[in-house]
C-alpha positions as CSV (number, residue, x, y, z in Angstrom):
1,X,-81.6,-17.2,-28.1
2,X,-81.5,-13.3,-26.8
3,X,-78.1,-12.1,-25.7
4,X,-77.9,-12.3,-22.3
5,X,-77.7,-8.6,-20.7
6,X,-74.9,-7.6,-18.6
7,X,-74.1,-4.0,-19.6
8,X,-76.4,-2.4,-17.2
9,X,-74.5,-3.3,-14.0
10,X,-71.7,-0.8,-14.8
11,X,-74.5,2.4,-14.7
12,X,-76.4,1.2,-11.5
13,X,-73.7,3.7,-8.8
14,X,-75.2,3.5,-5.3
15,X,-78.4,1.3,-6.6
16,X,-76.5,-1.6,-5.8
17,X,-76.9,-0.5,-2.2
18,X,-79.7,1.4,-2.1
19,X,-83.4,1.8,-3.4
20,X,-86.3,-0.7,-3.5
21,X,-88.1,-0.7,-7.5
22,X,-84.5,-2.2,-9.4
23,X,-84.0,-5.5,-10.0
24,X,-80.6,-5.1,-8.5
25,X,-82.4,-5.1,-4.7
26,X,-83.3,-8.7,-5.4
27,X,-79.6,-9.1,-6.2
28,X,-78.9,-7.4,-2.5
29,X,-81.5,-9.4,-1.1
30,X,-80.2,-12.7,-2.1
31,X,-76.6,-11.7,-0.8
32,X,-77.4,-12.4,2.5
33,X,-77.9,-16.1,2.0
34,X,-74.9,-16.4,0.0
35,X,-73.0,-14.9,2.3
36,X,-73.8,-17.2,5.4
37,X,-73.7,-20.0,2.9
38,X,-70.4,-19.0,2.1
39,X,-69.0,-18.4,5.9
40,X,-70.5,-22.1,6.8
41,X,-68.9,-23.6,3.5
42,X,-65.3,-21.7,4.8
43,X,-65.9,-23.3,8.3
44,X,-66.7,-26.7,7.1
45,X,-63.4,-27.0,4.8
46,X,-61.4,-25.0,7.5
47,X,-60.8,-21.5,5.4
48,X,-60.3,-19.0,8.0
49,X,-59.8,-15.1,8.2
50,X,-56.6,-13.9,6.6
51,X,-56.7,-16.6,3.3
52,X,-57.4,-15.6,0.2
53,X,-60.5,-15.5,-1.7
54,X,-61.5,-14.5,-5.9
55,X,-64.7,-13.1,-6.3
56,X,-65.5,-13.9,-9.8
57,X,-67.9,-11.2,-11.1
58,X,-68.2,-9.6,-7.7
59,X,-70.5,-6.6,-9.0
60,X,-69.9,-4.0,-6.3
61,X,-68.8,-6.0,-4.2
62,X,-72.1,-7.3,-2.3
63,X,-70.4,-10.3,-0.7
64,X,-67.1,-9.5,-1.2
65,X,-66.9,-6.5,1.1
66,X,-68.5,-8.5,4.1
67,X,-65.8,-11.3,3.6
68,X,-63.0,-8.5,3.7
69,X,-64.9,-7.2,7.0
70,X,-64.5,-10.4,8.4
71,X,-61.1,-10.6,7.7
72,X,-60.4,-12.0,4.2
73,X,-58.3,-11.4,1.5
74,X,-60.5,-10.6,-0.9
75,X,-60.1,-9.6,-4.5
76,X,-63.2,-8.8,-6.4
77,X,-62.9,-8.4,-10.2
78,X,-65.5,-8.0,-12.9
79,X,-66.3,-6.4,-15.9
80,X,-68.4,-3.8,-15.3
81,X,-65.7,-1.1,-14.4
82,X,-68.6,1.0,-12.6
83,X,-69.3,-1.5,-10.7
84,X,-65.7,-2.3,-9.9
85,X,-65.6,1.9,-9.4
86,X,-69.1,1.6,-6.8
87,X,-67.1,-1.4,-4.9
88,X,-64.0,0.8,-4.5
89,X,-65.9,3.3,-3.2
90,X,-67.9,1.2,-0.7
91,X,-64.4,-0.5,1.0
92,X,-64.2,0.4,4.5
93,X,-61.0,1.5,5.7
94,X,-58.3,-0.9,7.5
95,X,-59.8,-4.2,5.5
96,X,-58.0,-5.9,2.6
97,X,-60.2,-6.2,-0.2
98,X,-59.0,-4.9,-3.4
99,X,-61.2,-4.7,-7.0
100,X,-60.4,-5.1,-10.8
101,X,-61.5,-5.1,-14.2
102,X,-61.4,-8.4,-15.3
103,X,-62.6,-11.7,-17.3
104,X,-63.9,-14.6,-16.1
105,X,-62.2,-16.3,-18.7
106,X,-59.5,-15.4,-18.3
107,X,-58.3,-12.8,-14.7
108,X,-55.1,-12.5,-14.9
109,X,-54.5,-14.1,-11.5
110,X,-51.5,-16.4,-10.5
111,X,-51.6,-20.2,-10.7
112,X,-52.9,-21.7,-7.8
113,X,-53.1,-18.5,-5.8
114,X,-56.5,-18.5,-3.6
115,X,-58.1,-20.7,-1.0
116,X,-61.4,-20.2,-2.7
117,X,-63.0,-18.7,-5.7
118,X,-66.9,-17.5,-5.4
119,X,-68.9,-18.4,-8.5
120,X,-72.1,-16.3,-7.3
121,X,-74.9,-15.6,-9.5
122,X,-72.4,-15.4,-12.7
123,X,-72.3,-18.6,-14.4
124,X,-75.8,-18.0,-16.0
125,X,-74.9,-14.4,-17.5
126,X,-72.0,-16.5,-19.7
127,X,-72.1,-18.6,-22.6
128,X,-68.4,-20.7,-21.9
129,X,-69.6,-21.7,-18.1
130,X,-67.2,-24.8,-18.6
131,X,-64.1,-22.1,-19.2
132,X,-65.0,-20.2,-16.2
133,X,-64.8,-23.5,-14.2
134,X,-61.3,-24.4,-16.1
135,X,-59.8,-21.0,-14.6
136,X,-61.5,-21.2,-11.4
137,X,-59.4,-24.4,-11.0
138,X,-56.6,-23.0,-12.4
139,X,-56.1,-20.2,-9.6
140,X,-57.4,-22.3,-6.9
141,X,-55.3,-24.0,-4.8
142,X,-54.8,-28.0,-4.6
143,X,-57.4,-28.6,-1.7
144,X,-59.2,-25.3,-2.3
145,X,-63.0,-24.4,-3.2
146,X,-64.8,-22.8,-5.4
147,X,-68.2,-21.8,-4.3
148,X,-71.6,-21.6,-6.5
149,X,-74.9,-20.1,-7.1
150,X,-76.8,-19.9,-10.5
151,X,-80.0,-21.4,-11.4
152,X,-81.1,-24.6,-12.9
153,X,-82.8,-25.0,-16.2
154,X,-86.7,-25.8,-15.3
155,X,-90.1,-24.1,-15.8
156,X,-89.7,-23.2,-12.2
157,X,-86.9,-21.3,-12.5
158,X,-87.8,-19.7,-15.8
159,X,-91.2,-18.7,-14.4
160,X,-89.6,-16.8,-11.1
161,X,-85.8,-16.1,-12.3
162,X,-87.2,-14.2,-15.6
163,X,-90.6,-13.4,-15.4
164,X,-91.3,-13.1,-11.6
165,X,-88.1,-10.2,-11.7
166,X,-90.4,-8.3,-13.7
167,X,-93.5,-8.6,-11.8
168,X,-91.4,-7.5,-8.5
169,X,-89.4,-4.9,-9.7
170,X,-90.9,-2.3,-11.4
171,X,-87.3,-1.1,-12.9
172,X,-85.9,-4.8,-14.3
173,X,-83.7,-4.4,-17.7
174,X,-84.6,-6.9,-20.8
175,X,-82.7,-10.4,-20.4
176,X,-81.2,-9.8,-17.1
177,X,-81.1,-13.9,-17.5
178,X,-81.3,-15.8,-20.9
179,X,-83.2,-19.2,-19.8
180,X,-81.0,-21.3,-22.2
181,X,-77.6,-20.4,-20.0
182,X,-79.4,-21.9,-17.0
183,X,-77.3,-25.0,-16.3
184,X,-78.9,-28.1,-14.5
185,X,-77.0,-29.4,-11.4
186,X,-75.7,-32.8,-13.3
187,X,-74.3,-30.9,-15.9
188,X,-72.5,-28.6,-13.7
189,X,-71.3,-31.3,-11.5
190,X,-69.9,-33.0,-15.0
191,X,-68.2,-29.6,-16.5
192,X,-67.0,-29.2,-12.6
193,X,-65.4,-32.9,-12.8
194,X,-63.6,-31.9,-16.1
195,X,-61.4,-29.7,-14.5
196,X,-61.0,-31.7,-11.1
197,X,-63.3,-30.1,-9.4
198,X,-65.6,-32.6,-7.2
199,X,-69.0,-31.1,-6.7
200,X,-69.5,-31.9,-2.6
201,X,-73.1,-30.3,-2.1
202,X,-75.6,-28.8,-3.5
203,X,-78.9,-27.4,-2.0
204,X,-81.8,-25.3,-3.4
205,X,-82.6,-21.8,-2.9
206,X,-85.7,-19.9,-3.5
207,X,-87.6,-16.5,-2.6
208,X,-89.7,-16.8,0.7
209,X,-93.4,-16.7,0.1
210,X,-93.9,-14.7,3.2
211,X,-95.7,-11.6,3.8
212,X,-92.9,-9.3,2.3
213,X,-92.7,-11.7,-0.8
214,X,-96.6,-10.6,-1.1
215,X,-96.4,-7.3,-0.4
216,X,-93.3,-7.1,-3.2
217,X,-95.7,-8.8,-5.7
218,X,-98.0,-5.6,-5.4
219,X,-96.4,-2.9,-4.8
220,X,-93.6,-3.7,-7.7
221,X,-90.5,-2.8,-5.1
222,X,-88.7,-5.1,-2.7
223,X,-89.9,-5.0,0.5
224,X,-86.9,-4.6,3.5
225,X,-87.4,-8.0,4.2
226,X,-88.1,-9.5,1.2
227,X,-85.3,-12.9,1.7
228,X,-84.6,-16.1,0.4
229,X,-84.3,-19.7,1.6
230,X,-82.1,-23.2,1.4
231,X,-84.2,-25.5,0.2
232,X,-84.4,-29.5,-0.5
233,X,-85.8,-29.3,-3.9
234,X,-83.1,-27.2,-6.5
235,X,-86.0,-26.7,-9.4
236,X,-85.2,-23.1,-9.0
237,X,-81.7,-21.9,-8.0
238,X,-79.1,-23.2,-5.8
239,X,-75.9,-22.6,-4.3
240,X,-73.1,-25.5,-3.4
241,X,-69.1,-25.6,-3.6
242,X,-66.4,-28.2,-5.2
243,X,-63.3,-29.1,-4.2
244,X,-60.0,-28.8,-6.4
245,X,-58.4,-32.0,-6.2
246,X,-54.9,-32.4,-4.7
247,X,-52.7,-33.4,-7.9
């Protein structure tokens, strides 16, 4: 099995916000999603502004800085300390979001600290996703929810997650994603149960074939409104949140 690649996020500066032939732009596409997902997740559990949330490999901050807009307490941490530097950089004044270099394995966060923990496109770049889960719960509060996205283990998403990246952006890095640390819904659901966390929902997600899908496919660069959709079937990636039990 390659190793999976995750040194290039600390070089990428502005790209994370900027520029169309990276892979990264997919990345900043796909944000959008996860953010609303993430907002209606918070309003269905009843997390409101001002409670606290872990961003769990946050990058530079692509959904983490929008949550602190809205009014979160956000702490972002990572370890890619330029992409911890980029997300400093891009905090607007007056909002509460603070960043960190730090391991999933292990953060360095307080017991039972956070209302929620976002688990966003990051339990496919590591090899002990069971151990992130243990200290997701362990900083979560009783009650409190962790929210995911990675992608399952299928053809499907081995076809668009690693080799469609490449067709669409002309700039992707060698294994950005490592097919073998895709992890099927069941087993995340069991791994997620080992650590009392109850797995409530899960839906699929997948690129729009649309007209700026197309247009991305040849020109090599993400069209502006290249996007991504909820969708019933989870063959390629999806997104869902668990519940920390309360005792």
């Amino acid at each position: 099995m390659p190793t999976i690649n995750n040194a290039f996020y600390s070089d990428l500066g502005d790209r994370w916000f900027e520029g169309d032939d990276h892979a990264i732009a997919l990345l900043r596409a796909e944000s959008v999603i996860k953010i609303d997902y993430v907002h209606a997740v918070f309003e269905k559990v009843g997390i409101e502004p001002g409670t606290r949330v872990l961003d769990v490999a946050c990058g530079a901050g692509l959904v983490a800085l929008p949550l602190a807009e809205a009014g979160f307490l956000v702490r972002g941490i990572d370890l890619a300390e330029g992409a911890i530097e980029t997300a400093r950089a891009h905090t607007s004044a007056g909002t509460d979001a603070s960043f960190a270099v730090a391991d999933a394995y292990d953060t360095g966060e307080p017991d039972a600290h956070y209302d929620a923990v976002l688990l966003l496109d990051m339990l496919e770049h590591v090899e002990r996703p069971a151990d992130v889960l243990t200290e997701a719960a362990r900083v979560l509060q009783p009650g409190g929810v962790v929210v995911f996205h990675t992608f399952n283990r299928t053809l499907a998403a081995q076809l668009l997650a690693i080799h469609g990246m490449k067709i669409v952006a002309r700039d992707t890095p060698e294994h950005v994603h490592v097919y073998d640390l895709f992890i099927a819904p069941a087993e995340l659901g069991r791994m997620a149960g080992q650590v009392g966390l109850a797995v409530k929902e899960i839906q699929g997600v997948r690129p729009m074939v649309n007209r700026a899908f197309w247009w991305s496919v040849f020109h090599r660069r993400i069209h502006p409104d290249f996007s991504f959709t909820k969708t019933r079937s989870q063959a390629v990636g999806y997104v869902g949140y668990a519940v920390k039990g309360e005792g």
